[in-house]
Every structure is written in structure tokens, then in C-alpha cells.
C-alpha positions, 0 to 999 in steps of 0.5 A: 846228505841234506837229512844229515845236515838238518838232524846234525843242526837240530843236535847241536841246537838241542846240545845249545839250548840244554846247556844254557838251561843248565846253566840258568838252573845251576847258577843261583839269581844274585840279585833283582834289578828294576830299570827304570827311565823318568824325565823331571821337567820340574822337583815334584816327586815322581813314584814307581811301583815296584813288583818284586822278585825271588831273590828280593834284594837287587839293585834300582838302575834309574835313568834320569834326564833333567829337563828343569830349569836348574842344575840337580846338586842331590836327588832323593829316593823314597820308599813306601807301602801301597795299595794293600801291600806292607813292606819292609824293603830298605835300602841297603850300602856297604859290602854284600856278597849279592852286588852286581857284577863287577861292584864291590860292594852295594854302595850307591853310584852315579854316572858322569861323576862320583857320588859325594856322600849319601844318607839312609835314614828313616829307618832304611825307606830314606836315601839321600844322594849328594853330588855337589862336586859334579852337578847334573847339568841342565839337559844331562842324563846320568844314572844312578844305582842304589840297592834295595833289600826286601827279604824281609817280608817280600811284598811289592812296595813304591819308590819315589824320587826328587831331586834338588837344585844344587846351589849356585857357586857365586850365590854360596860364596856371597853367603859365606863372605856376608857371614864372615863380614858380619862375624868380623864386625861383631867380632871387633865391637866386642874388642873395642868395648 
């Protein structure tokens, strides 16, 4: 009776273990994801080397944790060549059908708050993220995901990161009220001349 319990649990444990084989062969990898955890005591750049991966297009989820002494308004993505290696990898937004799980599509995001506006440039190496509605806080860790695709040439490539202070709220609203004061002024100096 007991050698008939054992065969019974090592049929199903083969059944179990062949299926989820089948299924990992079947259903074709959407996307390469890098998980990556930085604390920035200060705003000098901070560089990962990032090894790819079959299908060479995923997303980078970075966990941050700002330790400096001024809350973050925008953080900054970079990416380069190093060592021998000459990548093409750029950043990617918009809609791709390789998007994780539950997105809508490659656009990048944040944690505790949206993402107000972002910019790609420098031919794709360059992602610039703004968030000065919800800024990260001194102490705060948020997340941010971005998409990378480097089908291009599939080489492993570096990432940097960096993030900016956001300004603060009194010290821009004196610099909008010196402005227009300053505008006001010269603005009746010509009406009285």
C-alpha cells in the first residue's frame, strides 16, 4: 500500500514538473527584466552594467531611495558602451506588444505618483523623467520602470542614473513675482516715455 502512495506521488510530481516545462517551451519570453535597488546619498551618477538577455527588449524596474538632503523633482537615465562592447540599445515609450504584464504599453512610470512628461533624446541613449507634481521626498523610495530595446545589435551595455532636485515651491513663485515686477515696470516706463 505505501509503495503505491510513493509511485502515485512521484506520477504526479513528474505530470507536475512536465507541464510546467511545457509550458515554459510553449509560451515564448515577451520581455528581458533587470531589477535593480541604488540609494543616492548625493547627485552624482551612479552606472550599472547590464548583461542581456534573449528576447533583448524588456524593461529596467529601479528601485530608489533618496538619502540626499533635497527632494528629487526628475531623475535621469543614461545609457552607454563599456568595456569592449558597442551597443545600440535605446530607449523605447509607446505602445509594444512586449510590454509587461498588465501595461498598456512601454511608456515609463513611477511609483507613489505619476510621471508628468519625459524626453528621449540623444538618439534613444537619453531618458529624461519629470515629476514635479509628486516629488520624491527626502527618505522616499519609489520605483521607476522604463523600457529598453536592444535588438539591434544585442550587446551588453551600462546604464546611468541621476537625479535632480526639484525646485522648491516659494523660491520659484519669488522668481515668477520678481519677473513679472521687473516686466510691470519696464512695461510702464515705456508708456510714460
Amino acid at each position: 500500500m505505501k509503495k503505491l502512495d510513493d509511485n502515485k506521488r512521484r506520477a504526479s510530481f513528474l505530470f507536475l514538473l512536465c507541464l510546467c516545462l511545457g509550458f515554459l517551451l510553449v509560451v515564448p519570453a515577451q520581455a528581458d527584466v533587470e531589477y535593480l535597488n541604488l540609494t543616492f546619498t548625493d547627485f552624482n551618477q551612479q552606472t550599472v552594467e547590464n548583461y542581456d538577455a534573449a528576447p533583448w527588449k524588456g524593461y529596467l524596474s529601479l528601485s530608489v531611495t533618496n538619502n540626499t538632503n533635497a527632494a528629487w523633482g526628475d531623475f535621469h537615465f543614461m545609457l552607454f558602451d563599456f568595456g569592449q562592447y558597442s551597443s545600440q540599445v535605446t530607449f523605447v515609450d509607446g505602445n509594444c506588444a512586449w510590454a509587461k504584464a498588465g501595461a498598456a504599453n512601454c511608456n515609463p512610470t513611477k511609483t507613489s505618483g505619476p510621471v508628468d512628461s519625459w524626453n528621449i533624446n540623444n538618439s534613444g541613449k537619453n531618458l529624461d523623467l519629470f515629476f514635479y507634481s509628486n516629488p520624491v521626498g527626502i527618505g522616499q523610495t519609489v520605483t521607476f520602470e522604463v523600457y529598453t530595446d536592444n535588438t539591434g545589435n544585442q550587446q551588453p551595455f551600462a546604464v546611468g542614473f541621476t537625479p535632480s532636485i526639484a525646485p522648491e515651491p516659494v523660491s520659484s513663485a519669488l522668481f515668477i513675482i520678481g519677473g513679472a515686477t521687473l516686466g510691470a515696470g519696464r512695461f510702464f516706463r515705456r508708456k510714460k516715455n
